[in-house]
C-alpha positions, 0 to 999 in steps of 0.5 A: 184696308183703310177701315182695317187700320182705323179698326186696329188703332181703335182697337189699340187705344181700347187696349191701352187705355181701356172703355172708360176713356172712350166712354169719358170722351163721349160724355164730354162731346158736344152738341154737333150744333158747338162741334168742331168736328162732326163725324158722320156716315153718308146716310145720316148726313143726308140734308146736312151740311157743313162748311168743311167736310172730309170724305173718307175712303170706305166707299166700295168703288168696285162692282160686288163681282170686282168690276172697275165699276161701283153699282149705282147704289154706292154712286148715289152715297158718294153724290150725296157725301160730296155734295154737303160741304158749303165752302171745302170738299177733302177727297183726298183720301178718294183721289187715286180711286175717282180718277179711275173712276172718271177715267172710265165714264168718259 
């Protein structure tokens, strides 16, 4: 649901303000190296870190047959996408659902 609205608030600035505007946006971006914001998936930030990292909520914390259980594959992404903050971790997002999660791995 969140990745839908995310898609729908993309879509609108599209819509109102057209490609061009993303497209200047881009050229305008800096190096990630000079960057006050990285956004990144799990996978290309694996062997990065940052001093403060916010994880989103788009992990599929179920089973693919809708079990209360992840499989390992989406286990290992989240480990890794914890563990590149050096200083704050923001799971905010996450909260609700890794209670749950560690509520059944007890």
């Amino acid at each position: 649901m969140h990745l839908a609205r995310t898609c729908c608030r993309l879509c609108a600035i599209v819509d109102e303000l057209g490609t061009g505007y993303l497209r200047a946006l881009a050229e305008r971006s800096a190096e990630q190296g000079a960057a006050d914001y990285v956004i990144s998936t799990v996978h290309r930030a694996k062997g990065l870190e940052w001093k403060r990292v916010r994880v989103a909520n788009d992990f599929r914390l179920r089973g693919d047959d809708g079990s209360p259980m992840p499989d390992e594959d989406e286990l290992r992404l989240l480990y890794v996408a914890v563990t590149r903050p050096q200083h704050v971790l923001d799971i905010s997002e996450l909260r609700d659902e890794l209670l749950r999660l560690f509520s059944l791995r007890r």
